[in-house]
C-alpha positions as CSV (number, residue, x, y, z in Angstrom):
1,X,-14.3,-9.5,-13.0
2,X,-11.2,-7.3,-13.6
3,X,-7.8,-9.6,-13.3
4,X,-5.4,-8.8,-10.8
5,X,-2.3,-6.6,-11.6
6,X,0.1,-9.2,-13.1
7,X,-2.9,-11.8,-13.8
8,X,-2.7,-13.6,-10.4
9,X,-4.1,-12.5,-7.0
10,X,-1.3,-12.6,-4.8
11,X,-1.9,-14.8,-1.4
12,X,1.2,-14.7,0.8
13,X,-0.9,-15.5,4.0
14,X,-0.9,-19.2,6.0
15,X,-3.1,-20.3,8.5
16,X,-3.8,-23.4,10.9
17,X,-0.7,-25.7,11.7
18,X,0.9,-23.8,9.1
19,X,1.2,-21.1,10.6
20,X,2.1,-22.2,13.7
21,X,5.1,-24.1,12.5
22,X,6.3,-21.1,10.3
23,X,6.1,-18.8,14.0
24,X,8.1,-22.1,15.9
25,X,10.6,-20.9,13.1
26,X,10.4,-18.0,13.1
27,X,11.8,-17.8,17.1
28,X,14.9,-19.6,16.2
29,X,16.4,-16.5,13.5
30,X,17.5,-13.3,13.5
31,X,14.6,-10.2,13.8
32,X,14.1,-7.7,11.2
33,X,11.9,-4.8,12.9
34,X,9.7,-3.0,10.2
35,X,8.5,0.7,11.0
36,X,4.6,1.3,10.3
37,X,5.0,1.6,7.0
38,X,6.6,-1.1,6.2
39,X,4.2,-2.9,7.9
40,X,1.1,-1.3,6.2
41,X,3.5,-2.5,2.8
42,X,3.5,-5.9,4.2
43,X,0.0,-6.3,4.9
44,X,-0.7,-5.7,1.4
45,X,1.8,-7.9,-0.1
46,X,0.7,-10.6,1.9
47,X,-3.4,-10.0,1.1
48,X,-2.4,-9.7,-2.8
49,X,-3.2,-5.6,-2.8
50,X,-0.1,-5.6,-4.0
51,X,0.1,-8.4,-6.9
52,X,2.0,-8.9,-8.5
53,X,4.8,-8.3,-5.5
54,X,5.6,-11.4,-3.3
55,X,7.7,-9.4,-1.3
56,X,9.9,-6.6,-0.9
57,X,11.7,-5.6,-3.7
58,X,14.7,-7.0,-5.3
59,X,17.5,-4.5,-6.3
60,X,17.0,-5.3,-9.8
61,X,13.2,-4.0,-9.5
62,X,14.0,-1.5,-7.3
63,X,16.6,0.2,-10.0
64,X,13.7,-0.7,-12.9
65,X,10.8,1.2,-11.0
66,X,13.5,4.0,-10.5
67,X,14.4,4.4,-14.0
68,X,11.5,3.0,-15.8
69,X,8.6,2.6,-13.7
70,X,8.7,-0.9,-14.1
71,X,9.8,-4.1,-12.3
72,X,12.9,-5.6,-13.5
73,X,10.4,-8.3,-15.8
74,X,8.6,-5.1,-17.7
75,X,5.4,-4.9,-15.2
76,X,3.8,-1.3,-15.1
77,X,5.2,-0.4,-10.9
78,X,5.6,3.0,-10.0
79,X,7.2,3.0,-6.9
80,X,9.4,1.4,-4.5
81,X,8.2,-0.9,-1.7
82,X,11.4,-2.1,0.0
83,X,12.5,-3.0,3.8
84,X,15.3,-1.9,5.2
85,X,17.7,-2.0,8.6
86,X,17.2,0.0,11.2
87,X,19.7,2.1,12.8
88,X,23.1,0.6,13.1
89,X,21.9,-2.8,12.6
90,X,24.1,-4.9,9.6
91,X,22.9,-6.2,7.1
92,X,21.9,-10.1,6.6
93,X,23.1,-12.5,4.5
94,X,21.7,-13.3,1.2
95,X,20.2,-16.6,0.9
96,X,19.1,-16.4,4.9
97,X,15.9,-16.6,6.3
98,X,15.0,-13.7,9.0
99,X,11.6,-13.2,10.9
100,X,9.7,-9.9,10.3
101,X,8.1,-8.0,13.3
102,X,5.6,-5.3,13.5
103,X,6.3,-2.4,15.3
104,X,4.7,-3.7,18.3
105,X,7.3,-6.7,18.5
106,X,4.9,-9.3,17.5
107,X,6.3,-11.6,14.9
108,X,4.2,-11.7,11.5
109,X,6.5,-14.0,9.4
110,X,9.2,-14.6,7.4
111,X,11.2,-13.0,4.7
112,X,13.9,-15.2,2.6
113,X,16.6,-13.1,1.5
114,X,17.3,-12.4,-1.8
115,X,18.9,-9.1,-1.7
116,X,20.4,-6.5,0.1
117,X,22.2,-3.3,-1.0
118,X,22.8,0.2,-0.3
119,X,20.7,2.5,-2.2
120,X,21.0,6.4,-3.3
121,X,18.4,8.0,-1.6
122,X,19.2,11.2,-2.8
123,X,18.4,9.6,-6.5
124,X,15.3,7.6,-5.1
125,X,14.3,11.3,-4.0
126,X,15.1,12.6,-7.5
127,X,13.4,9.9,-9.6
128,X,10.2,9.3,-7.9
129,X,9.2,12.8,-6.2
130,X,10.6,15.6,-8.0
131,X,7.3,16.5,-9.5
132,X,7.5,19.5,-11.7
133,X,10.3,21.3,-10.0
134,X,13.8,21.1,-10.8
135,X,14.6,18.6,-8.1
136,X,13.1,17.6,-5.1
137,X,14.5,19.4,-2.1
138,X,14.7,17.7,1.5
139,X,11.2,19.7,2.8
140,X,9.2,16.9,0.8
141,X,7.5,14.0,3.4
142,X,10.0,11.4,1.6
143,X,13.1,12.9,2.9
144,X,11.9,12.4,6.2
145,X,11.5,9.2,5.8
146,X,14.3,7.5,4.1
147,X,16.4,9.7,6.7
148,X,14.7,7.9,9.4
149,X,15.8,4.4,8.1
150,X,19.1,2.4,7.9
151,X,21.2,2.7,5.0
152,X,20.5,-1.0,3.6
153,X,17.3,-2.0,2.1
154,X,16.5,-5.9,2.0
155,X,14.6,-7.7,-0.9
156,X,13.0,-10.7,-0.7
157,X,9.9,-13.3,-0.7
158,X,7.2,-13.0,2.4
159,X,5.8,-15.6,4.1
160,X,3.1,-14.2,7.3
161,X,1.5,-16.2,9.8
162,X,-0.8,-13.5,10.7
163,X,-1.7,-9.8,10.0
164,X,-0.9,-7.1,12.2
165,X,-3.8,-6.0,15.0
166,X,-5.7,-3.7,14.4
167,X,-7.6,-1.7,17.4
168,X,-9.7,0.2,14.7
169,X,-11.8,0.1,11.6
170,X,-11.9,-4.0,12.0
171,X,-15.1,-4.3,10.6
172,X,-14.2,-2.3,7.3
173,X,-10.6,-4.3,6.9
174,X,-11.6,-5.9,3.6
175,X,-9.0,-8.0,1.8
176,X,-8.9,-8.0,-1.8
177,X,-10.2,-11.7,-2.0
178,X,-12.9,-10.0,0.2
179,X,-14.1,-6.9,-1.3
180,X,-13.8,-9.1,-5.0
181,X,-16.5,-11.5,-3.1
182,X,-18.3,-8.4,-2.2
183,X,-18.7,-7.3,-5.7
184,X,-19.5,-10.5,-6.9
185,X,-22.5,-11.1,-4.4
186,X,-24.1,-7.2,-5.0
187,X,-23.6,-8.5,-9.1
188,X,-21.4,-5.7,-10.0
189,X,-19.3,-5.7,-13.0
190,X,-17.8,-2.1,-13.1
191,X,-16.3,-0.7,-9.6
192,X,-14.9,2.5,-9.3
193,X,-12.6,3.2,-6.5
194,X,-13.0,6.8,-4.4
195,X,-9.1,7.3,-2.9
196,X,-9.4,9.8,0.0
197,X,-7.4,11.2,2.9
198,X,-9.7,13.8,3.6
199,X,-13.2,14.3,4.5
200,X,-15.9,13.8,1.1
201,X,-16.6,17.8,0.5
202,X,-19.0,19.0,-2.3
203,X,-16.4,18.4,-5.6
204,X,-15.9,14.8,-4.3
205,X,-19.8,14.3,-3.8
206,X,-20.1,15.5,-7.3
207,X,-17.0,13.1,-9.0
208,X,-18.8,10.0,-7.0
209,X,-22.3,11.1,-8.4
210,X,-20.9,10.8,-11.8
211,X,-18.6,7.2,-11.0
212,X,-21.9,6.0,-10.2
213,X,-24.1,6.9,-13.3
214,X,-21.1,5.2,-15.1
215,X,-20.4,1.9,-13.4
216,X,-22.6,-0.3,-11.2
217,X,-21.0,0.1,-7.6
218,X,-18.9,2.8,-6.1
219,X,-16.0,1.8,-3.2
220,X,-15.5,4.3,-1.3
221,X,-11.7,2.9,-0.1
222,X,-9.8,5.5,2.8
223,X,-6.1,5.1,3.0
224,X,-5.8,4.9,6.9
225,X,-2.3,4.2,7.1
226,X,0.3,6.7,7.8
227,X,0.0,10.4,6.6
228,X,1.2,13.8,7.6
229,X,1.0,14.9,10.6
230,X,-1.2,17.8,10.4
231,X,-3.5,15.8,7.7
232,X,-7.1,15.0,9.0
233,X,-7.0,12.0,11.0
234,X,-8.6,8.7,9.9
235,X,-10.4,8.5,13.1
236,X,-12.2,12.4,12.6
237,X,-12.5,10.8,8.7
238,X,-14.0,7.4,9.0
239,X,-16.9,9.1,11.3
240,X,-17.6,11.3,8.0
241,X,-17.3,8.3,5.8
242,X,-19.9,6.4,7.7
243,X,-22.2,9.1,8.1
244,X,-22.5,9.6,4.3
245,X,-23.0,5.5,3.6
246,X,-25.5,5.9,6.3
247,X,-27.6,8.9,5.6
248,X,-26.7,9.6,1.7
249,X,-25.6,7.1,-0.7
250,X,-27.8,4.4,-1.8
251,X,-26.9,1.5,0.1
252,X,-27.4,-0.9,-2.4
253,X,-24.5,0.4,-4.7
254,X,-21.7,1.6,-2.2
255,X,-19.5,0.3,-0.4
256,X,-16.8,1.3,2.8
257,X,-13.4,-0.1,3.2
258,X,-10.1,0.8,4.3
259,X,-7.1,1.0,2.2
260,X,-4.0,0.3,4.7
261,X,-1.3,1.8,2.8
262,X,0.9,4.5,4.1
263,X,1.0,7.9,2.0
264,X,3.7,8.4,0.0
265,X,2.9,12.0,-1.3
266,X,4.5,10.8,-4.7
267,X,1.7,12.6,-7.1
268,X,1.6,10.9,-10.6
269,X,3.7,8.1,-9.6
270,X,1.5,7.5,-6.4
271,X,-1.9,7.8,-8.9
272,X,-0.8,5.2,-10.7
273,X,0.0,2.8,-7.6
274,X,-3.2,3.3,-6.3
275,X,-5.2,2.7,-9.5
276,X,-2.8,-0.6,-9.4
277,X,-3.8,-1.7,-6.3
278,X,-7.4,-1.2,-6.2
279,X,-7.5,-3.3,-9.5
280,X,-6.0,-5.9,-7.4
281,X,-9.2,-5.1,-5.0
282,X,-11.2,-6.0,-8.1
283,X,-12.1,-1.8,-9.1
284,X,-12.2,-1.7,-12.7
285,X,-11.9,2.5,-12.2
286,X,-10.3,5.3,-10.2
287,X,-11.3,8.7,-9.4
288,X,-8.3,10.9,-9.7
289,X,-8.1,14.3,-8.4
290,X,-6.4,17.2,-9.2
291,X,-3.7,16.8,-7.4
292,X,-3.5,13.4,-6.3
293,X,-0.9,12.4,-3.3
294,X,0.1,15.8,-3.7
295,X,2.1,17.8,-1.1
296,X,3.0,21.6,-1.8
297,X,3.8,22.8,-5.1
298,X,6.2,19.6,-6.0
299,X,3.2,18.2,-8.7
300,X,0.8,21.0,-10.1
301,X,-2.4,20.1,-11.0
């Protein structure tokens, strides 16, 4: 099977009376609340989606993937996957331990810090999601977000105890040890990955037609996490999903899981992140569209 992104599957994830201790801890320090998608970004780091990442992002890597989409040590990354404050909040101290909740308050983990700085967002902006135009102006979905953060972003390793909840689309939330299982069981040696935020139309029947008369299993693999607000939901779009695996594709050489990740709309740069991660799923191809994570006119096709 395919090796993970970096060589090692990442597994940032305790359990048992390991967990339980790391949570005791975890009561005793200082919170650092994460939005949705930072917590979508944690989930993956901690199931190895991610790998080679074993946490949020250093300043060195985050400069690196800016400049060079790269981390700091030369490894292929195209964009950033940092935490940051939230509001007014300062900064903690480098070398501290802090405990990482979901937006629902519950307390994943822990993150050792190893950084913390105040970035340009304007040149983040810039360097990862200009596209073809000049420069990227402040109507693109990033804007909105790194406006709606603090102005520090923290770097770091991860440590979780548990996952965030979930109140939907349990039974498809397939970690990357899991879907790699998966493939190994149904004897598949070449996987390629389908990334959708949309409904499957006619083109994408046609592109997954072809993926499967070159490779043994297809993966059809949904990013549910957070998108714009006037894209499809994943609710209206996991009802399609299952239909098709249901009444359509052969059974014995498809599969349905979720991809948690938030969107990005970062086009090329984003293509390349999700090719990344659904190595680390244990995909040995993508199907790319025309434009993918596109948004407006920013990429072309």
């Amino acid at each position: 099977m395919i090796q993970p992104h970096g060589g090692t599957l990442v597994s940032l994830l305790i359990e048992g009376a390991d967990a339980d201790a790391l949570l005791e801890k975890a009561a005793g320090l200082p919170i650092l609340p994460l939005d949705s998608r930072e917590t979508s970004d944690l989930e993956m780091i901690a199931t190895g989606a991610m790998s080679p990442l074993e946490g949020f992002m250093s300043q060195a890597d985050y400069d690196s993937v800016l400049s060079d989409i790269r981390l700091a040590d030369g490894t292929v990354w195209p964009l950033p996957v940092v935490l940051s404050t939230k509001g007014d909040a300062p900064a903690p101290e480098v070398g501290t331990q802090a405990a990482l909740a979901g937006p629902d308050g519950e307390i994943l983990g822990i993150i050792e810090i190893s950084d913390a700085w105040q970035p340009d967002k304007k040149a983040e902006l810039l360097a990862c999601y200009s596209g073809s135009n000049a420069e990227a102006d402040e109507e693109h979905p990033a804007w909105g977000w790194l406006n709606s953060v603090g102005d520090t972003y923290i770097g770091g390793r991860i440590t979780l105890a548990r996952l965030p909840r979930h109140a939907d689309f349990n039974e498809h939330r397939l970690t990357p040890a899991e879907t790699r299982a998966n493939f190994a069981e149904c004897g598949w040696s070449t996987i390629a990955a389908f990334q959708t935020r949309n409904p499957i139309h006619r083109a994408h029947e046609y592109l997954t037609k072809v993926a499967l008369e070159q490779t043994d299993g297809l993966l059809i693999h949904p990013l549910v996490g957070d998108t714009k607000s006037d894209d499809i939901s994943s609710t209206v779009r996991m009802r399609c999903y299952e239909t098709l695996l249901e009444r359509y594709y052969p059974s014995e050489r498809t599969m349905l899981a979720v991809y948690p990740q938030a969107m990005r709309y970062g086009g090329p740069r984003e293509a390349v992140l999700h090719a990344i991660c659904r190595q680390n799923y244990g995909c040995t191809h993508i199907i790319i569209g025309r434009d993918h994570a596109g948004v407006g006119s920013y990429y072309g096709t």
